[in-house]
C-alpha positions as CSV (number, residue, x, y, z in Angstrom):
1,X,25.0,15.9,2.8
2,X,27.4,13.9,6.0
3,X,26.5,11.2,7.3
4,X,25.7,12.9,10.2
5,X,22.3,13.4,8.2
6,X,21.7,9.5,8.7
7,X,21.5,9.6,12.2
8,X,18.5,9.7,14.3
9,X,19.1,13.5,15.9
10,X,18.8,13.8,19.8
11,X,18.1,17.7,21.0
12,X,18.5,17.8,25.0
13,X,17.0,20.8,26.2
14,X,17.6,21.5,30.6
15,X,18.9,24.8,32.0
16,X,21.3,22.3,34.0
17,X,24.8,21.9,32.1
18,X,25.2,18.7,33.9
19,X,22.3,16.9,32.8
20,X,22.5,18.1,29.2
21,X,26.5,16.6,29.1
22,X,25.1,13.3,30.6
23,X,22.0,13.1,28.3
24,X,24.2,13.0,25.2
25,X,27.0,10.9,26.4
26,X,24.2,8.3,27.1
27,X,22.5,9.8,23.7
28,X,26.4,9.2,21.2
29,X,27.0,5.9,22.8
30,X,23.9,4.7,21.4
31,X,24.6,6.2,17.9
32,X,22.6,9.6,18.0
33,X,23.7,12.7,16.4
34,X,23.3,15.2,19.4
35,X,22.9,18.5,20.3
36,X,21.4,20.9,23.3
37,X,20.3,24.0,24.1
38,X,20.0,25.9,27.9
39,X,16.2,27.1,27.4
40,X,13.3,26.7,25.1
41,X,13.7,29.5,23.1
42,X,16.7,28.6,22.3
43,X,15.7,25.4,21.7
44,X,13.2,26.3,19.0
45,X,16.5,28.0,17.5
46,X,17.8,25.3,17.2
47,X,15.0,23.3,15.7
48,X,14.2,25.8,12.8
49,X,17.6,25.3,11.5
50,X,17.9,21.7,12.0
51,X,15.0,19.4,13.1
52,X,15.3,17.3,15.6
53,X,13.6,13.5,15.5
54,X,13.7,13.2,19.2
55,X,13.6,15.8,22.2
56,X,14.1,15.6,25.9
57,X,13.3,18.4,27.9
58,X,13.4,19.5,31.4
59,X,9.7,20.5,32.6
60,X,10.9,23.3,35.4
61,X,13.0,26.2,32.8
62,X,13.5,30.0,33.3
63,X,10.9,31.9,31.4
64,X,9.8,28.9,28.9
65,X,8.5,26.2,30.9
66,X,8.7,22.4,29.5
67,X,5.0,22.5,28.8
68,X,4.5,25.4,26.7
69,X,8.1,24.2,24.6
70,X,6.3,21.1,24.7
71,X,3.3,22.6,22.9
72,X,5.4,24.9,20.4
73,X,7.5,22.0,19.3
74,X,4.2,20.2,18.6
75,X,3.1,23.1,16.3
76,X,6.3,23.5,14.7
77,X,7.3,19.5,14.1
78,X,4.5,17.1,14.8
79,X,6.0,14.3,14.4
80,X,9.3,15.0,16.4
81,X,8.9,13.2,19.4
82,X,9.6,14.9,22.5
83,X,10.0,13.5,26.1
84,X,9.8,15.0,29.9
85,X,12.6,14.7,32.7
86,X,11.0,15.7,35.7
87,X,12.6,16.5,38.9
88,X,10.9,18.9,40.1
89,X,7.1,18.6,38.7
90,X,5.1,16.3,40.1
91,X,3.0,13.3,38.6
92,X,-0.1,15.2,37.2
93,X,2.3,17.4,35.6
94,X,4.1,14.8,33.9
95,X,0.8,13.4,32.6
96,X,-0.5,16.8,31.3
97,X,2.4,16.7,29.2
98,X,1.9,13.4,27.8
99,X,-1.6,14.7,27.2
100,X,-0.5,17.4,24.9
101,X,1.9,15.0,22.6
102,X,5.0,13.9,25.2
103,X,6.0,10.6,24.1
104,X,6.8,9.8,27.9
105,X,8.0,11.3,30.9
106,X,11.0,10.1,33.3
107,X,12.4,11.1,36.1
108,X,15.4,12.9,37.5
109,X,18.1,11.9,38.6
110,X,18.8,9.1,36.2
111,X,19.2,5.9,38.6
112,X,20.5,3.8,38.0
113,X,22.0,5.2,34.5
114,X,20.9,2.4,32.4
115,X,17.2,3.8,32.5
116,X,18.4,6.3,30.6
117,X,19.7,4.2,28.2
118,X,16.7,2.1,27.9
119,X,14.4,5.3,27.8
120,X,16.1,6.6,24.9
121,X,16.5,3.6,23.0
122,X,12.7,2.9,23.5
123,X,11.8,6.3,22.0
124,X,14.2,5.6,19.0
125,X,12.7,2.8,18.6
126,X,9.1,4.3,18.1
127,X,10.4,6.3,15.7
128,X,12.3,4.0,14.0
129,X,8.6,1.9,13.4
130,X,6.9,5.5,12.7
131,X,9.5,6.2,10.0
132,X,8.8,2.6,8.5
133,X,5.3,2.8,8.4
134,X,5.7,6.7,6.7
135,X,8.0,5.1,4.3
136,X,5.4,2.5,2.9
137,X,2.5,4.6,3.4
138,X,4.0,6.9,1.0
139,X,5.4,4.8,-0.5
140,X,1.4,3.1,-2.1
141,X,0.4,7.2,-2.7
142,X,2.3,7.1,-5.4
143,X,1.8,3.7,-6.9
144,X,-2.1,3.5,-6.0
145,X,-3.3,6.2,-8.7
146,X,-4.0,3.2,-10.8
147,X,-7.6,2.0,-9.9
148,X,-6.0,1.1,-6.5
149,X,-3.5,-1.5,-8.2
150,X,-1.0,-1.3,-5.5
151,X,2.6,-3.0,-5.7
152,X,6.2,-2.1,-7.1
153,X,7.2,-6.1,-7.3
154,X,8.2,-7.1,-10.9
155,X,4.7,-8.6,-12.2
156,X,2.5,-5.9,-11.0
157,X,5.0,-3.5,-12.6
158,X,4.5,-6.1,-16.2
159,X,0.4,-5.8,-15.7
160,X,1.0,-1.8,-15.2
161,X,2.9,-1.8,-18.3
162,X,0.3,-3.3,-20.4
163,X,-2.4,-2.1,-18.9
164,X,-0.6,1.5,-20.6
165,X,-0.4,0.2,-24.1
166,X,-3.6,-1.5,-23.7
167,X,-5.7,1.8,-22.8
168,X,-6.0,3.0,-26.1
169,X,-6.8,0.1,-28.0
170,X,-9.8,-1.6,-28.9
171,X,-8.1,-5.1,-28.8
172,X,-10.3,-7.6,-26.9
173,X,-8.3,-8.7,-23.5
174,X,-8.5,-11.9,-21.6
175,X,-7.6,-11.7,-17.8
176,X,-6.3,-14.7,-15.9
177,X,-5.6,-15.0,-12.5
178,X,-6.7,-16.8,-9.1
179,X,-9.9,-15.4,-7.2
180,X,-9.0,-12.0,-5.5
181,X,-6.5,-10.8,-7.5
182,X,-7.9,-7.7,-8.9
183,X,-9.2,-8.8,-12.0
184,X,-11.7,-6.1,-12.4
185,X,-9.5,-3.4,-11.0
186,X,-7.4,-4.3,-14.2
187,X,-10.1,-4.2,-16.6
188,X,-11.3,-0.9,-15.1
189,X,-7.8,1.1,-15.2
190,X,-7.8,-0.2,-19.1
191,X,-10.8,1.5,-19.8
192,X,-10.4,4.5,-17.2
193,X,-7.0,5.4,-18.2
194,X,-7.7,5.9,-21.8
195,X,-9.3,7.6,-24.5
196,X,-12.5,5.7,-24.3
197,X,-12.7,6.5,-19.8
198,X,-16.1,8.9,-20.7
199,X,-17.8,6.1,-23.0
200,X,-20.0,3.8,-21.1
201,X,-17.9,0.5,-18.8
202,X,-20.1,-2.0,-18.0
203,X,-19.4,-5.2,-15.9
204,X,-21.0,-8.5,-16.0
205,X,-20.5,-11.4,-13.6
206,X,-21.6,-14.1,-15.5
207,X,-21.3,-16.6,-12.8
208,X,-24.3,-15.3,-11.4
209,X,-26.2,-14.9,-14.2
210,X,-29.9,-17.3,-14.1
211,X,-28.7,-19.5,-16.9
212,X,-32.4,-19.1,-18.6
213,X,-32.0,-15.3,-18.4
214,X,-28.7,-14.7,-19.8
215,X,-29.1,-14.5,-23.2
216,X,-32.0,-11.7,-22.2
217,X,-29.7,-10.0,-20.1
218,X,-26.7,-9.9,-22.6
219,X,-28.7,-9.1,-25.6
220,X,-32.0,-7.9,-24.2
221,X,-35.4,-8.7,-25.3
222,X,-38.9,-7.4,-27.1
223,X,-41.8,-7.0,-25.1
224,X,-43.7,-9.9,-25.3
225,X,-40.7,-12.4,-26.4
226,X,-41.6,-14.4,-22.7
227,X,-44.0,-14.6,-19.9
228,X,-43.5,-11.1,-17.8
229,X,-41.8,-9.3,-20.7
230,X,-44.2,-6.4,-20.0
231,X,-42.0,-4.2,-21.9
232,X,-38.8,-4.0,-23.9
233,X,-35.3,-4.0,-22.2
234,X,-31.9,-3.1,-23.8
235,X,-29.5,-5.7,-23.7
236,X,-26.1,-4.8,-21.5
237,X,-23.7,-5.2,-24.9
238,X,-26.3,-2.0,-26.1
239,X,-25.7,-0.2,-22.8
240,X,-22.0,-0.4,-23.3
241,X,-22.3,0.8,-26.9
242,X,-19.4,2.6,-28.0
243,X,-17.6,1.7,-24.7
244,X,-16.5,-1.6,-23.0
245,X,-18.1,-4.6,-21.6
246,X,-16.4,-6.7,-18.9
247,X,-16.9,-10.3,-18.7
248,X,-16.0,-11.5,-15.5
249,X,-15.6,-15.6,-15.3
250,X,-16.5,-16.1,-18.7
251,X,-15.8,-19.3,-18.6
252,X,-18.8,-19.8,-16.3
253,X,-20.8,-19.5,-19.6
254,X,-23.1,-22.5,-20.8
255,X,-21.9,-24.0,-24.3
256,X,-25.1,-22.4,-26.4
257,X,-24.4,-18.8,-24.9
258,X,-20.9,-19.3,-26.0
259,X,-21.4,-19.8,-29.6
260,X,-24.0,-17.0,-29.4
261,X,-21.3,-14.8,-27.9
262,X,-18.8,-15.8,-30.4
263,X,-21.5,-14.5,-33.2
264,X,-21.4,-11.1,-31.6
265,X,-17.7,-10.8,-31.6
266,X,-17.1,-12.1,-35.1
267,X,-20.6,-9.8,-36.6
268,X,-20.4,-7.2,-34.0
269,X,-24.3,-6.9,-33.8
270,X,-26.9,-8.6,-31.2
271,X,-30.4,-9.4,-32.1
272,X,-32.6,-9.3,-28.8
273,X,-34.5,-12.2,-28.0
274,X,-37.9,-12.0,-29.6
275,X,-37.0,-9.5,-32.0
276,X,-36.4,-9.8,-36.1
277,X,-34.4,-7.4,-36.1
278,X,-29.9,-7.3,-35.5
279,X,-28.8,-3.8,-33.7
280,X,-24.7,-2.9,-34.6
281,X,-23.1,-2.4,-31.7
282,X,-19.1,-1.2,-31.1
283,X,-18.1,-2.6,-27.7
284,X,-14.7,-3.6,-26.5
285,X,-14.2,-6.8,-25.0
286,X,-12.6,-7.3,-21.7
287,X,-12.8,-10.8,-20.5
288,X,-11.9,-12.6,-17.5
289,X,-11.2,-16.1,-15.8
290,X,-9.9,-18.1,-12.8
291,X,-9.7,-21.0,-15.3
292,X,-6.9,-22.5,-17.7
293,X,-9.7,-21.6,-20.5
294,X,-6.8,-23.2,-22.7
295,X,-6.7,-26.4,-21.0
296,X,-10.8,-26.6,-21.0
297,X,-10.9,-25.6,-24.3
298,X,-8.5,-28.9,-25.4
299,X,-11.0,-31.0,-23.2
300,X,-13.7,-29.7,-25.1
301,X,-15.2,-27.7,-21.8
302,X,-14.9,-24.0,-23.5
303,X,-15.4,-23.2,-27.5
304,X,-12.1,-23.0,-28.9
305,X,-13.1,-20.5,-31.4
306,X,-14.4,-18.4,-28.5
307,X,-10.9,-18.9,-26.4
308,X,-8.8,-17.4,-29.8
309,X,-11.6,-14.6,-30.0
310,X,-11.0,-13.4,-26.8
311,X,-7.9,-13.9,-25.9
312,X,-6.3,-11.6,-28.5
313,X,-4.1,-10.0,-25.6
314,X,-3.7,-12.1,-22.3
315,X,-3.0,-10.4,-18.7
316,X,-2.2,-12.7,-16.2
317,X,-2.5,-11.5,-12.6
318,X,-0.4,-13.0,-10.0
319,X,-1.7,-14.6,-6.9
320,X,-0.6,-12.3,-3.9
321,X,2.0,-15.4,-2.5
322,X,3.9,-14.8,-5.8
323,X,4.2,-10.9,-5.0
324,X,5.3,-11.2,-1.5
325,X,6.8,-7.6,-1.6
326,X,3.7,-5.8,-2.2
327,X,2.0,-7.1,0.7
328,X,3.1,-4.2,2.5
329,X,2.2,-1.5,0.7
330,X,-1.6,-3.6,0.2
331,X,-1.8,-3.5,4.0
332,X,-1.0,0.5,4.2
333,X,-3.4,1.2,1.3
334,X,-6.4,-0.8,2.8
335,X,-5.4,1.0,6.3
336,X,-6.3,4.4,4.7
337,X,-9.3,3.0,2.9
338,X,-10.6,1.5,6.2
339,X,-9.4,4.0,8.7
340,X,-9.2,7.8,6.4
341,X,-7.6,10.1,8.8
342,X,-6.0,7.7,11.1
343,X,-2.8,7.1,11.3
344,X,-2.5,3.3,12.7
345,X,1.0,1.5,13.1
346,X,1.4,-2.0,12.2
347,X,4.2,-3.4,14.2
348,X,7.3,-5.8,12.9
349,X,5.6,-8.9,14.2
350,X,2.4,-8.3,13.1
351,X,3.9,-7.6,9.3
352,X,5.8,-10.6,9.1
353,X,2.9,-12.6,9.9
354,X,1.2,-11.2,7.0
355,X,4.7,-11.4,4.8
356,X,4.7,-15.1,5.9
357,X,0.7,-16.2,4.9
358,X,-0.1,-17.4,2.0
359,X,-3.1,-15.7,1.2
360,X,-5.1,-18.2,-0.6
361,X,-7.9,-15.7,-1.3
362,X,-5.0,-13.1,-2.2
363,X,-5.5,-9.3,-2.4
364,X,-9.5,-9.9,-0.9
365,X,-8.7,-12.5,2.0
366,X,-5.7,-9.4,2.7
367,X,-8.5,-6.8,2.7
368,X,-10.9,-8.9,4.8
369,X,-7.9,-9.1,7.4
370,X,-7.3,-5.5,7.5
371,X,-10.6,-4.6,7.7
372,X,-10.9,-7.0,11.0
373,X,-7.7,-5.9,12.7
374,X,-9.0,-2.2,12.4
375,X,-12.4,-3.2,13.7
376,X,-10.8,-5.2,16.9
377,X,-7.6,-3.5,17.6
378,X,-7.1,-0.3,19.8
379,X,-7.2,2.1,16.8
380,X,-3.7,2.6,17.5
381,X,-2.0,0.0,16.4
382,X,-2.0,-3.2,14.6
383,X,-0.1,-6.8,16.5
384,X,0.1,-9.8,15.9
385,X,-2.8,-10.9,18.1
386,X,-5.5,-8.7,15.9
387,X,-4.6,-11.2,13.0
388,X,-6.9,-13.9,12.4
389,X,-5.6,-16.9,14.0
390,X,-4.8,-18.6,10.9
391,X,-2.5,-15.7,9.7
392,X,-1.0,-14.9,13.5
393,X,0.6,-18.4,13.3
394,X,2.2,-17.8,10.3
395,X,4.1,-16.0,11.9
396,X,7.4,-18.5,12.8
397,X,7.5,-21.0,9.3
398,X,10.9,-22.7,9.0
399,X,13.6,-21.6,6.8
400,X,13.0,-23.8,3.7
401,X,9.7,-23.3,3.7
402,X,10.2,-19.1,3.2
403,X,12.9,-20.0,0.9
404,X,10.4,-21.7,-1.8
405,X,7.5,-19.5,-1.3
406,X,9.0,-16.1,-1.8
407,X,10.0,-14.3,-5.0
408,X,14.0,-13.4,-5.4
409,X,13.4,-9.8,-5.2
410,X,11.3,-10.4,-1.9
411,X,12.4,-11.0,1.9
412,X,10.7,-11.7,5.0
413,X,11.1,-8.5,6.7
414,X,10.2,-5.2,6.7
415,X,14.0,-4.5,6.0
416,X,13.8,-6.5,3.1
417,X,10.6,-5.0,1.6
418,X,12.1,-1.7,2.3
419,X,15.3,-2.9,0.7
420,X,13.5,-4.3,-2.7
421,X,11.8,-1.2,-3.0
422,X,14.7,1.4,-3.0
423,X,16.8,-1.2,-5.3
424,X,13.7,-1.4,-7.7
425,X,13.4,2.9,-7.9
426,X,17.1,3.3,-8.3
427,X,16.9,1.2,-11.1
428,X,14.1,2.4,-13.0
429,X,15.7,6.1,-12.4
430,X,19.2,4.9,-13.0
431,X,20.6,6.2,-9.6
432,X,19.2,9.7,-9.8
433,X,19.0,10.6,-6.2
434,X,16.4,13.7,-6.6
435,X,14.1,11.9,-8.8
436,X,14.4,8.4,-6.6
437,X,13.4,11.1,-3.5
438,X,10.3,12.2,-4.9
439,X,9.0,8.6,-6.5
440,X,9.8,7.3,-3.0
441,X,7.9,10.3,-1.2
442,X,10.4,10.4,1.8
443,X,12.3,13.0,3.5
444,X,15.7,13.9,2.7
445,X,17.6,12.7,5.7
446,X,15.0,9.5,5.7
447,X,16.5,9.3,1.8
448,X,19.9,8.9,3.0
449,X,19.6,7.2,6.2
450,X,18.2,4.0,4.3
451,X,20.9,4.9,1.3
452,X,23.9,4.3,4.4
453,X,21.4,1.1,5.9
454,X,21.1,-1.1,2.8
455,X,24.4,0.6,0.9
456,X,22.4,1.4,-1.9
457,X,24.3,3.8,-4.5
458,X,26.8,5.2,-1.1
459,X,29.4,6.3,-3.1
460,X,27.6,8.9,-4.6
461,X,25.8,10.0,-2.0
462,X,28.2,12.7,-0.9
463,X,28.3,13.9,-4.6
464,X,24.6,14.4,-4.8
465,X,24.4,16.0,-1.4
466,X,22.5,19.0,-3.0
467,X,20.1,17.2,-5.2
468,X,17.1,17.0,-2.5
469,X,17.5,20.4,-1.3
């Protein structure tokens, strides 16, 4: 692999000699690996052996004419981007092309030269954003097979680590972490992932639980044992016999339910209310709160006894302004979710808006965004000005205040995100180019263009030139 495989690759197809020498003198000076070709056959040639990541092309050709190349190259590479040069068509041809994939048209001759110079550094830089985009949406595919727990940053890698040795176990687990953070998702991919994902996994908000009627819902109750108890109802800790039960802000619990509780833990039996009788049940604990539990415990808010219970095993979920450098990757995953088979672009501006916010209602408040900019944009695309208001002016924060919000490994650019991520996968696969090419999900010459751009591992680049093939 040269670096010649870094470069963004210019093809210049025109039966004209002239304009194919001036095309890629104006095509080099900006940096482009170039080639050309007299006709459209021998164009797509050309392009089987080597594709090309941009093409201009005359419209008015012997035997292939520009719009049926047009339409092959969109057959064979559809996400090459190919351009017109028309001369000789007129307008409705040029827009017939752009209807069947052309990224633009321009005409001939090139006056004054710097149009040409504009025009192609426009069309690079479309596919400079595409590429980005790729990158990260590829990128979450292979992180978001977790339960949708999406992020490479160092402290969603430590919850996807014990979330592995946790899977197995029957250990009670207490989650911590701000509102929005995933808390569930976490409790979920602990009882999904394991030997335990076809027994029963029942969740129980018990913020919202009537405080009369929770000890009837936990438990259940005889028919009989209150006024309307027409009939007896099992108890959720009996539905998620043999599974696991997920107690979402426990610490939204009255004081008498939580010594109750406790007895369950400690006997491992419920007796429902209005009933004699104690029922064994076998039910893993997984427990959550947005609370310092250990500070209300000292207060005397929450049962200590209950705190050392449950909090056997302790993951802590960080708010989404301490992972800075998965915010990208959130925003291409909740893309797909809200928009499955389109492909929308979210521009540099409007990505460093959301780099830049602080997300007080983390990983939700992002999703809530998303959702809005793909209900109000143009389906296309994603800019600054589909953002809330609050997060569009986020947009420009000074330098110190960046510099104390975001994490070492994070940056406030796409670059940067870009930059983390690579660093973090050659790490983990100790500079194995083949292995970092398929956890990344990127093309080989994308692989080593971004290898050259952040001089990550360069010197052996050369060396493991055959690796991807």
């Amino acid at each position: 692999m040269s670096s010649e495989d870094l470069r963004i690759r210019l093809l210049v197809v025109d039966d004209e000699q002239s304009i194919r020498k001036l095309c890629m003198t104006v095509g080099e000076a900006l940096g482009f690996l170039c080639s050309e070709a007299d006709s459209g056959e021998s164009a797509l040639g050309l392009l089987e052996e080597q594709p090309a990541h941009m093409i201009l092309t005359d419209m008015v050709m012997p035997q292939m004419s520009g719009l049926e190349f047009l339409e092959k190259v969109k057959k064979l590479l559809p996400r090459t981007e190919v351009a017109v040069m028309t001369g000789h068509g007129s307008v409705e041809t040029a827009v017939q092309a752009m209807k069947l994939g052309a990224y633009d048209y321009i005409s001939k001759p090139f006056s004054p030269l710097e149009e040409l110079r504009l025009f192609l550094r426009r069309m690079a830089e479309k596919i400079q954003l595409v590429e980005e985009n790729q990158f990260l949406r590829d990128r979450v595919d292979s992180e978001t097979q977790l339960h949708g727990i999406v992020g490479s940053s160092a402290k969603i890698q430590d919850v996807l680590r014990m979330i592995s040795r946790l899977k197995d176990t029957r250990t009670p687990v207490l989650i911590t972490g701000e509102s929005g953070t995933g808390k569930e998702l976490v409790a979920r991919a602990i009882h999904f992932r394991g030997t335990f994902a076809n027994r029963p996994f029942v969740a129980v908000d018990c913020g919202s639980l009537v405080p009369t009627l929770i000890e009837s819902e936990l438990f259940g109750y005889e028919k009989g044992a209150f006024t309307g108890a027409l009939r007896s109802k099992t108890g959720l800790f009996q539905s998620a016999n043999g599974g696991t039960i997920f107690l979402d802000e426990i610490g939204e619990l009255p004081p008498e339910m939580q010594a109750k509780l406790l007895r369950v833990l400690q006997e491992k039996e419920v007796r429902p209310v209005g009933s004699n009788q104690k029922m064994k049940v076998d039910v893993r604990v997984i427990a959550a709160t947005n609370r310092d539990l250990e500070a209300e415990y000292r207060a005397g808010i929450f049962r200590k006894d209950l705190y050392f219970r449950l909090n056997v095993v302790t993951v802590h979920l960080p708010a989404l302004r301490e992972r800075r450098s998965d915010v990208s990757m959130l925003v291409h995953w909740f893309l797909d979710r809200c928009a499955p088979g389109r492909y929308i672009q979210v521009t540099s501006g409007a990505m460093k808006a959301l780099l830049h916010y602080d997300w007080p209602g983390n990983v939700r408040e992002l999703e809530n965004c998303i959702e809005r900019a793909v209900a109000l944009g143009d389906q296309q695309m994603i800019d600054v000005n589909d953002l809330p208001p609050t997060i569009a002016s986020a947009s420009s924060p000074t330098e110190s205040s960046i510099l104390s919000k975001i994490e070492a490994v994070s940056a406030t650019d796409l670059e940067d995100i870009e930059r983390a991520t690579i660093q973090r996968v050659f790490e983990q696969v100790k500079g194995d180019k083949a292995l970092a090419g398929k956890m990344l999900g990127i093309s080989r010459a994308t692989l080593y263009r971004k290898l050259k751009r952040y001089n990550i591992g360069l010197r052996a680049a050369a060396s493991a030139s055959q690796a991807l093939q």
